[in-house]
Backbone bond lengths (Angstrom), bond angles and torsions (degrees), N, CA, C in turn:
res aa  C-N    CA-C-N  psi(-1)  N-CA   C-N-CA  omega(-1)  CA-C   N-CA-C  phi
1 X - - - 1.447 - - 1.532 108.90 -
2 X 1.460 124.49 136.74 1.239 135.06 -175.27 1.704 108.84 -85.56
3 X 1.317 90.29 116.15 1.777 90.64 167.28 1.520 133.53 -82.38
4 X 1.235 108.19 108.07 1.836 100.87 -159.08 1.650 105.28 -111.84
5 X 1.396 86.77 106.17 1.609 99.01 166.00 1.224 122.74 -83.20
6 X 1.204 126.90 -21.80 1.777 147.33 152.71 1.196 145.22 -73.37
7 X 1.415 113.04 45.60 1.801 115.44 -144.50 2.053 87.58 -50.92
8 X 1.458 90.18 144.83 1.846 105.89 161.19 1.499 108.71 -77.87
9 X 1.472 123.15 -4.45 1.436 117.38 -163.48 1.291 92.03 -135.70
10 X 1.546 115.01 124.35 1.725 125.79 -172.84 1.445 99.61 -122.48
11 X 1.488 116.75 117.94 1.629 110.08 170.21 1.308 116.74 -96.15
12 X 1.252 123.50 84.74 1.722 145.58 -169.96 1.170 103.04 -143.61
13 X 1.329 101.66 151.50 2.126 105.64 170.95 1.382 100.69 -80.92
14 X 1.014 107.39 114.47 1.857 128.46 137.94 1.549 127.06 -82.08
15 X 1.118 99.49 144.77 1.698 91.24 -167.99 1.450 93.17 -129.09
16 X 1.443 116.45 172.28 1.071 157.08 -139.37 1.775 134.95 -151.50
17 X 1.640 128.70 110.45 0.927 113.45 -163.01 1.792 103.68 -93.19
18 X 1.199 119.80 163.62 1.442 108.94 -175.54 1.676 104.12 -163.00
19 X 1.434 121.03 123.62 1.024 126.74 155.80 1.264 136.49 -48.96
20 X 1.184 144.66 176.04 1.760 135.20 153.24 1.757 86.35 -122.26
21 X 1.088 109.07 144.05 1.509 137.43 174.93 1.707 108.94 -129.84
22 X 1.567 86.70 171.47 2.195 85.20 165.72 1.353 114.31 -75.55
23 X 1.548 88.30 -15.08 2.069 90.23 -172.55 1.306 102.57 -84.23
24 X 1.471 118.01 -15.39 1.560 97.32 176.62 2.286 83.77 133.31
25 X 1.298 88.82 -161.96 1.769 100.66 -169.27 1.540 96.82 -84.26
26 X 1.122 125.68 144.58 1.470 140.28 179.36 1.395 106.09 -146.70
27 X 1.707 116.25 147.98 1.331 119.36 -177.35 1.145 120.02 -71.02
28 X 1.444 122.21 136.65 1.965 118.11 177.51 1.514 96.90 -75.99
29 X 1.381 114.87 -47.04 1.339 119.57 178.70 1.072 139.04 -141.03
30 X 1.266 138.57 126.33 1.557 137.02 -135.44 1.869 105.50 -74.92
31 X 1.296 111.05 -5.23 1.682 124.00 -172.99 1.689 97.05 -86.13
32 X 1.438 85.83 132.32 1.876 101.82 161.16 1.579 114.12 -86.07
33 X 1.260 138.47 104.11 1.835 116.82 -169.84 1.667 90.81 -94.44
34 X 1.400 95.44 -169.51 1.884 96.93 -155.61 1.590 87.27 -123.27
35 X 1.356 123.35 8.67 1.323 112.42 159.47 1.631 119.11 -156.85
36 X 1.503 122.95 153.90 1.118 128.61 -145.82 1.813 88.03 -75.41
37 X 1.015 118.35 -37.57 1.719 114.56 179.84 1.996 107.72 -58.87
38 X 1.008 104.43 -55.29 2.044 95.82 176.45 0.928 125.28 -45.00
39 X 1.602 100.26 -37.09 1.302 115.39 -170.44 1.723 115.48 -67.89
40 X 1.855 110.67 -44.55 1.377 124.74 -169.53 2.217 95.24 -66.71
41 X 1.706 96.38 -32.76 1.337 92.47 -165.67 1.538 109.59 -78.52
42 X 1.007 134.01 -0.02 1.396 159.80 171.37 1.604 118.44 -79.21
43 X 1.547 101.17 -59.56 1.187 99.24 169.57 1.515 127.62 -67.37
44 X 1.309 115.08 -37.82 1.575 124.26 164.78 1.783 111.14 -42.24
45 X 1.559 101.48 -34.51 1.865 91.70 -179.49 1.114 109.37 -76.31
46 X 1.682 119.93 -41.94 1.454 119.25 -152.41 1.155 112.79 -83.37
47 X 1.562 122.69 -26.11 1.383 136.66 -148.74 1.895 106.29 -83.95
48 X 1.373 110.16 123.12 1.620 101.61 172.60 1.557 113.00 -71.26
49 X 1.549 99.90 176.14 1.227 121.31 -170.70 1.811 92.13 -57.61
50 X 1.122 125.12 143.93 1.514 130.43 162.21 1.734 118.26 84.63
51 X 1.473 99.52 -3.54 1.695 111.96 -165.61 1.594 96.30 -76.11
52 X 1.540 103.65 131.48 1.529 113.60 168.55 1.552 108.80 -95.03
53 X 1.757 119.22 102.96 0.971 120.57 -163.64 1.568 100.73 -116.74
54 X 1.376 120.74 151.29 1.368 159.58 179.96 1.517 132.18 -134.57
55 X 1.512 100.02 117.60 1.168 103.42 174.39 1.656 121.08 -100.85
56 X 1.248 85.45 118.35 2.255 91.21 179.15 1.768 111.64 -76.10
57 X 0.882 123.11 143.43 1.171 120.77 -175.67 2.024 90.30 -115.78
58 X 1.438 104.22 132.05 1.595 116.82 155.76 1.807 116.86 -114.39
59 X 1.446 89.54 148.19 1.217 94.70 -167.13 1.762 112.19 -98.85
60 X 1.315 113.78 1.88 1.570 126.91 153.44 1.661 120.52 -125.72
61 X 1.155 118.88 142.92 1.397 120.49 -168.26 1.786 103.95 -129.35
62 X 1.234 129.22 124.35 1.805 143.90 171.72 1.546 106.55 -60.25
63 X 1.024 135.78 117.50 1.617 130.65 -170.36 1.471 82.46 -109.11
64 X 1.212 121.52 140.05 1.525 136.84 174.32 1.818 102.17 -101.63
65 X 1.200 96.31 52.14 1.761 97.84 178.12 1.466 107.89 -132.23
66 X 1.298 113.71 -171.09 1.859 120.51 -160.22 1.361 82.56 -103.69
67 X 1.338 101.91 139.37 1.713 98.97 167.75 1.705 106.76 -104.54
68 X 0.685 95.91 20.64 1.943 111.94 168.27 1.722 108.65 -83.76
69 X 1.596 103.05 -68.04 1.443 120.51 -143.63 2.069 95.98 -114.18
70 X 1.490 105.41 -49.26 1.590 112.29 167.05 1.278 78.83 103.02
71 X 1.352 159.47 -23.07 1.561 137.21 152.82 1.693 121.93 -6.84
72 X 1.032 117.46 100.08 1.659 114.55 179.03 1.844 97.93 -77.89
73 X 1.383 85.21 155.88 1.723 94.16 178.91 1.339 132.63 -54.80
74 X 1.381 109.70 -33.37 1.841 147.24 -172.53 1.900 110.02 -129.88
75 X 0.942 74.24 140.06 1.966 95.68 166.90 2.169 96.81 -63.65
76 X 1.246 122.13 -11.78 1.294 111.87 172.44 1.527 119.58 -112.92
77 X 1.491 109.60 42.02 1.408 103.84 179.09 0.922 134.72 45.90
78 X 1.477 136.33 24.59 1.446 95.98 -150.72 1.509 117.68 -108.61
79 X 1.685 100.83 160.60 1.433 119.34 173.33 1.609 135.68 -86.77
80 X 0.540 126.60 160.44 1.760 116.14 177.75 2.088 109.42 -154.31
81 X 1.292 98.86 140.28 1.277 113.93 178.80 1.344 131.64 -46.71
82 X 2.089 99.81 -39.92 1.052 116.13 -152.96 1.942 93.38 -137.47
83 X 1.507 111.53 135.71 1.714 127.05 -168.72 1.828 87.32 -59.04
84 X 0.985 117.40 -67.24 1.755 129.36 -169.03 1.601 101.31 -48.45
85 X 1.317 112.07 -46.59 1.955 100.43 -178.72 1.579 100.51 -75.69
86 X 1.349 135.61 -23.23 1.291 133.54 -170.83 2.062 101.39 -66.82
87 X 1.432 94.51 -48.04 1.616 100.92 -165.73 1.682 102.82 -76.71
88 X 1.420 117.73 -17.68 1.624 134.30 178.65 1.486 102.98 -66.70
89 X 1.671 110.62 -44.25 1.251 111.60 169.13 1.158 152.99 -80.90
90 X 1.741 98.49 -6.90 1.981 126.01 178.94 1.869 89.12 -97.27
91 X 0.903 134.10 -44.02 1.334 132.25 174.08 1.989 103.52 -13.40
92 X 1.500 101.31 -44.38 1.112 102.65 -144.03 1.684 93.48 -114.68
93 X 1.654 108.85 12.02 1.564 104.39 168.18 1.553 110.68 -115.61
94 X 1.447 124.68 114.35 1.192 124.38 176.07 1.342 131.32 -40.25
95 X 1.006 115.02 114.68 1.786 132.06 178.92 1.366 104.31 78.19
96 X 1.338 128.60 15.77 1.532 123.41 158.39 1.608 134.72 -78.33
97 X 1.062 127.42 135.89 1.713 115.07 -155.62 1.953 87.56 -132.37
98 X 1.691 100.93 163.64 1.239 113.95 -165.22 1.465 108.76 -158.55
99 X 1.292 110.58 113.00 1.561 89.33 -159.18 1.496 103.01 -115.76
100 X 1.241 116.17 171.23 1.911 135.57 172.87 1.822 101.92 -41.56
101 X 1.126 126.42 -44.08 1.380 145.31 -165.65 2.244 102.84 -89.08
102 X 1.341 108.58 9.05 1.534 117.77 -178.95 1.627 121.80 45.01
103 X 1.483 85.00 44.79 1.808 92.26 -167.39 1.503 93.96 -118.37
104 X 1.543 120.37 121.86 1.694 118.42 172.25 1.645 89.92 -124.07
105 X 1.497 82.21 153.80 1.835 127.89 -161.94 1.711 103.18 -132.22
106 X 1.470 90.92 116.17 1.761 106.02 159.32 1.106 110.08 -58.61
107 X 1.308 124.69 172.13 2.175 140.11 164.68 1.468 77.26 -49.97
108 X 1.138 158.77 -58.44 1.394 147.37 -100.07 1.546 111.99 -105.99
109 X 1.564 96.05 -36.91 1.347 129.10 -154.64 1.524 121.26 -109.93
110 X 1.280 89.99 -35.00 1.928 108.30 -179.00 1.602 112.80 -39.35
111 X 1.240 107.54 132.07 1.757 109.13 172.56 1.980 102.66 -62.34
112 X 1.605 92.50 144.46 1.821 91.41 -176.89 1.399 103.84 -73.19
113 X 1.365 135.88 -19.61 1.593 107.87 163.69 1.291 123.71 -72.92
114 X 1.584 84.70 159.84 1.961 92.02 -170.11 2.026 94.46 -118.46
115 X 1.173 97.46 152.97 1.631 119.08 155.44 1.272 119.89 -26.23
């Protein structure tokens, strides 16, 4: 049994920057921040001249870290809204694992069976 001092799954509002388009709301930026102020100060940089921007607030956030050790994958923390964009995004970090059960593992940490 895995001992997780790092849950990957945080039930706090995270928020979200978001455009309005013709297609509908689209992300300004692919980052979840952990409070509604980073987020507004964030959007003020990214946002162009005329952009009708919105911030969504979620009320669970995906931590892309080891729940063993708390090592995040990247020097940018990052969070995600949704379990499927979190594992879309370890795909692409070497020796990082993510499992059905919302438990991610560093190279360090990973259970020795494989897929």
């Amino acid at each position: 049994m895995t001992e997780i001092n790092y849950p990957a799954v945080v039930h706090a509002p995270h928020f979200k920057i978001q455009k309005s388009t013709n297609r509908g709301l689209e992300p300004l930026s692919e980052r979840l921040y952990s409070s509604r102020e980073d987020a507004a100060t964030w959007a003020s940089v990214l946002r162009e001249p005329g952009d009708l921007v919105l911030i969504g607030e979620y009320s669970v956030a995906y931590y892309a870290r080891c729940v063993v050790c708390g090592e995040f994958s990247d020097d940018e923390r990052m969070r995600f809204a949704d379990w499927t964009e979190l594992g879309q995004y370890l795909t692409r970090e070497p020796g990082w694992r993510w499992t059905c059960e919302q438990l991610v593992f560093c190279p360090n940490h990973r259970p020795d069976e494989e897929d």
